[in-house]
Structure formats: C-alpha cells, structure tokens
C-alpha positions as CSV (number, residue, x, y, z in Angstrom):
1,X,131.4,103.3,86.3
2,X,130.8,99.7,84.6
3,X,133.6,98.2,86.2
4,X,132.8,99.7,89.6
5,X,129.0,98.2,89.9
6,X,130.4,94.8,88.2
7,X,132.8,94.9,91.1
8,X,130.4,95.8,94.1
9,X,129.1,92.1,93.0
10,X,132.2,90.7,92.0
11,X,132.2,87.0,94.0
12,X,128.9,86.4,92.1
13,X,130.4,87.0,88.7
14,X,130.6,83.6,88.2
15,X,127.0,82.6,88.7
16,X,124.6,82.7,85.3
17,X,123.6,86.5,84.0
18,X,120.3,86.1,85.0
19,X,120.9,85.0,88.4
20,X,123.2,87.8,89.1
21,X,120.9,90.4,87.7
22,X,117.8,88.7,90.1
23,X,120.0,89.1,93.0
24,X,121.2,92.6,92.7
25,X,117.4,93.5,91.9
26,X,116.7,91.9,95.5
27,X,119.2,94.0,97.2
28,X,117.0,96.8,98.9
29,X,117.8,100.3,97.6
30,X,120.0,99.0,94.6
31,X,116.8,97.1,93.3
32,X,116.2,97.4,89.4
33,X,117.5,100.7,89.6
34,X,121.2,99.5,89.8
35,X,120.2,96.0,88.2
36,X,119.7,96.9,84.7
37,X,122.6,99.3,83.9
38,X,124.7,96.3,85.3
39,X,122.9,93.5,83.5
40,X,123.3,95.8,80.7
41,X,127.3,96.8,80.7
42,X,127.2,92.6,81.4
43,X,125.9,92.5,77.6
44,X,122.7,91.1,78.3
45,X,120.2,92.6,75.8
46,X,117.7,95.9,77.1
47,X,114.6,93.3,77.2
48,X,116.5,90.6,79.1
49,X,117.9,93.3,81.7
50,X,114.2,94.9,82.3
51,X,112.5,91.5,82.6
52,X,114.8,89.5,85.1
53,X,115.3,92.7,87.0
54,X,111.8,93.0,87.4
55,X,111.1,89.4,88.8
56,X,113.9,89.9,90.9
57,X,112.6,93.3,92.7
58,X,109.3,92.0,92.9
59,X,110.4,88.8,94.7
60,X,110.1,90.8,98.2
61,X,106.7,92.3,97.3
62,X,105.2,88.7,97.8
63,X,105.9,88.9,101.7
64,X,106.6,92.5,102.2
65,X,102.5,93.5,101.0
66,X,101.1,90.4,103.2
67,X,103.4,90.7,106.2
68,X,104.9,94.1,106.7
69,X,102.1,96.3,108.5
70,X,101.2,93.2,110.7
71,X,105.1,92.6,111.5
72,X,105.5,96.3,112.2
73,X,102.4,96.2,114.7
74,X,103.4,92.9,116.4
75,X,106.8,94.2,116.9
76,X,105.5,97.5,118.7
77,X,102.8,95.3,121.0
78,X,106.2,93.2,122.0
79,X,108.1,96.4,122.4
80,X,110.6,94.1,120.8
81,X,113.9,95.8,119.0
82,X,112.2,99.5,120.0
83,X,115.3,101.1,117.6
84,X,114.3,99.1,114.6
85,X,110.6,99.7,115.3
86,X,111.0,103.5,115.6
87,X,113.4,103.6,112.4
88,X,110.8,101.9,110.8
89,X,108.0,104.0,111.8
90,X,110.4,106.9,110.6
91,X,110.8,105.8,107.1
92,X,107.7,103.8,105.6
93,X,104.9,105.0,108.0
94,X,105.4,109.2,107.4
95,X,105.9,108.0,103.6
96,X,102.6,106.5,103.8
97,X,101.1,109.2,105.3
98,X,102.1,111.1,103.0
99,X,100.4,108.9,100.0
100,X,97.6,108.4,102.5
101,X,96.8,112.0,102.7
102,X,96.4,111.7,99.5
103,X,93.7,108.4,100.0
104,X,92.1,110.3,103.0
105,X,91.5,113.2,100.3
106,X,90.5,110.4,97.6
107,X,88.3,108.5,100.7
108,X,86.6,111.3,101.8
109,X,86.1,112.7,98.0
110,X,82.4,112.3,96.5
111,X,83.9,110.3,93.9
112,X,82.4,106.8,93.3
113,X,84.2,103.9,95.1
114,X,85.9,102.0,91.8
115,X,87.4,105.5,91.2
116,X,88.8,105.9,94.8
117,X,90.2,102.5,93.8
118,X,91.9,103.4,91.2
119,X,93.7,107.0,92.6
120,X,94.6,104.9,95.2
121,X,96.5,102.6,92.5
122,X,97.5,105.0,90.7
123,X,99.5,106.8,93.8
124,X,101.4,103.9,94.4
125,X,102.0,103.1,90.8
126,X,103.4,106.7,90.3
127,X,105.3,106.5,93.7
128,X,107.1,103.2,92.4
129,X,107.9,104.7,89.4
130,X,109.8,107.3,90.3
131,X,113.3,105.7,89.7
132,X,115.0,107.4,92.4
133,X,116.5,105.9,95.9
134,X,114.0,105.0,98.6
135,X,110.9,104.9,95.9
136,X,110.9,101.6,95.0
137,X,109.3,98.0,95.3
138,X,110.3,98.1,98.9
139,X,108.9,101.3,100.3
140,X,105.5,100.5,97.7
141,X,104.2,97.5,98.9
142,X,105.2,98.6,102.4
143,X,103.1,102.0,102.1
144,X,100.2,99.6,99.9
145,X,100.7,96.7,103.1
146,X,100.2,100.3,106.0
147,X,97.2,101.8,103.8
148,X,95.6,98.4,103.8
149,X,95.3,98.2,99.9
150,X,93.9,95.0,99.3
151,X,97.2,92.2,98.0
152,X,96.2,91.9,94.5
153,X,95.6,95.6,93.9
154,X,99.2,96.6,96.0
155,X,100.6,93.7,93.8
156,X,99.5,94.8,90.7
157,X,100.4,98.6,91.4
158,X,103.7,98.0,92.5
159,X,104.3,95.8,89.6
160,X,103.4,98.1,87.1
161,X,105.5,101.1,88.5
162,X,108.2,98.9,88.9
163,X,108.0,98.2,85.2
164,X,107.5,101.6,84.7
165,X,110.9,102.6,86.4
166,X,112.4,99.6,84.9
167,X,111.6,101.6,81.3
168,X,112.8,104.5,82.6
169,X,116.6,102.9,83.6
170,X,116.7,101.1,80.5
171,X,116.6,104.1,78.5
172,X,119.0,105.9,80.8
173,X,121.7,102.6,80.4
174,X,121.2,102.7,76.6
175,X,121.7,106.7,76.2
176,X,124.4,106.3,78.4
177,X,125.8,103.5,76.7
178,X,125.7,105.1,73.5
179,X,127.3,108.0,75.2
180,X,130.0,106.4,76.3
C-alpha cells in the first residue's frame, strides 16, 4: 500500500517532504486523509505529518469560505457552465441542507443566540471531522460559505475538525504501521 500512494505522487518525489505532504493535502478528496499515512511511510515523524498536512488542507478554506456561495450564485445568474452549476448544487448545497436543517432546528430553537452559535460550530466541526471521503475541508467551508457562517467562525470550525480528523489518521498510520 506504501509504495502505491508514494507512486500516485511519484514526479514530486523529489521535491522537499514537506512540500509534498502540503500538496497532496491540497488535492481535493485525498486531503489530509491520504497526506499523513504518505508523509508518514515517507518517515516523517506523526507530529510533522499532522501539522504540514493540516496547513496544506486548509490552504483552500481561505478562498473556498469567502468565495464559494457567491461563485456558485454568480455562476447560476450567468447560467454559465449549467453542468457544473447543477453538479454543484448536487453535492455541497443538499450536504448543507442537511447540516442546515440542523441550524434551522438550532435557529428556530429558544436557545440563546451565543449557544445557536456554537451548535452551529460544532456541526461543522463534527462534519469535518469525520475522516471519511467527501467530509472534509472542502465540503466544510463550502456548507460554512452556503449557511452564511460568518469567515472567522467557518475558519475556525473547519480548522479544528480538520485537526480533529488529522488525529484520527495519525493513529490509524501508526496502528497500521506497527501492524505491518
């Protein structure tokens, strides 16, 4: 398995460690998820792997939480690229309904408004988390940039369940280092 994720990446082998671990966190759906158990098999120590793995998936978050609900819009008023539009509505804006249910039932809730605030965090925090495909820094600050969460609240959430998930793979590349 080591030698077939090294070689998915192999022209970039020559480039620095970190480097190649921030750009295979960039790629979408590989992210940190595939970043640290290569960084890792590279020899890089667990620490290393989860912090430049992080930095690299959370490069995209920068634009992506600003950018992509307003890109999205502008693209449907144009009726520009209607097949990218419509795949896009498809993938992040029923994923955000779904997590905006959930903030409809937190908005409409008689809870006070700093603990809206925070279930609202918290659902994209635990959405991030979630180290599986289609979960990850991309589809969170996409679903924080369609529900409006304000940038450093979306930032800050996506950051800490990327970190989260970036826990979560390093202890699944050790055991399975060990294993092997």
């Amino acid at each position: 398995m080591k030698e077939t994720l090294l070689g998915l990446f192999a022209p970039l082998q020559a480039v620095n460690p970190i480097v190649y671990t921030i750009i295979i966190s960039l790629v979408p759906l590989i992210e940190l998820r595939g970043a640290i158990p290569v960084a890792i098999a590279m020899g890089m120590n667990w620490f290393e792997a989860l912090l430049w793995s992080v930095i690299g998936s959370m490069i995209p978050a920068l634009f992506i939480i600003p950018l992509f609900a307003w890109a999205l819009d502008w693209l449907k008023h144009k009726g520009w690229l209607p097949w990218l539009t419509t795949w896009l509505d498809r993938k992040f804006v029923t994923k955000a309904e779904q997590v905006s249910c959930q903030v409809n039932d937190i908005d409409c809730s008689d809870k006070k408004d700093w603990q809206k605030e925070l279930l609202k965090f918290w659902a994209i925090v635990i959405f991030v988390g979630i180290p599986l495909p289609g979960t990850g820094v991309y589809t969170g600050a996409a679903i924080a940039s369609i529900i409006k969460m304000p940038f450093p609240k979306a930032f800050a959430a996506v950051l800490v369940g990327d970190i989260i998930a970036g826990i979560i793979m390093v202890l699944i590349s050790l055991t399975g280092k060990a294993v092997l």
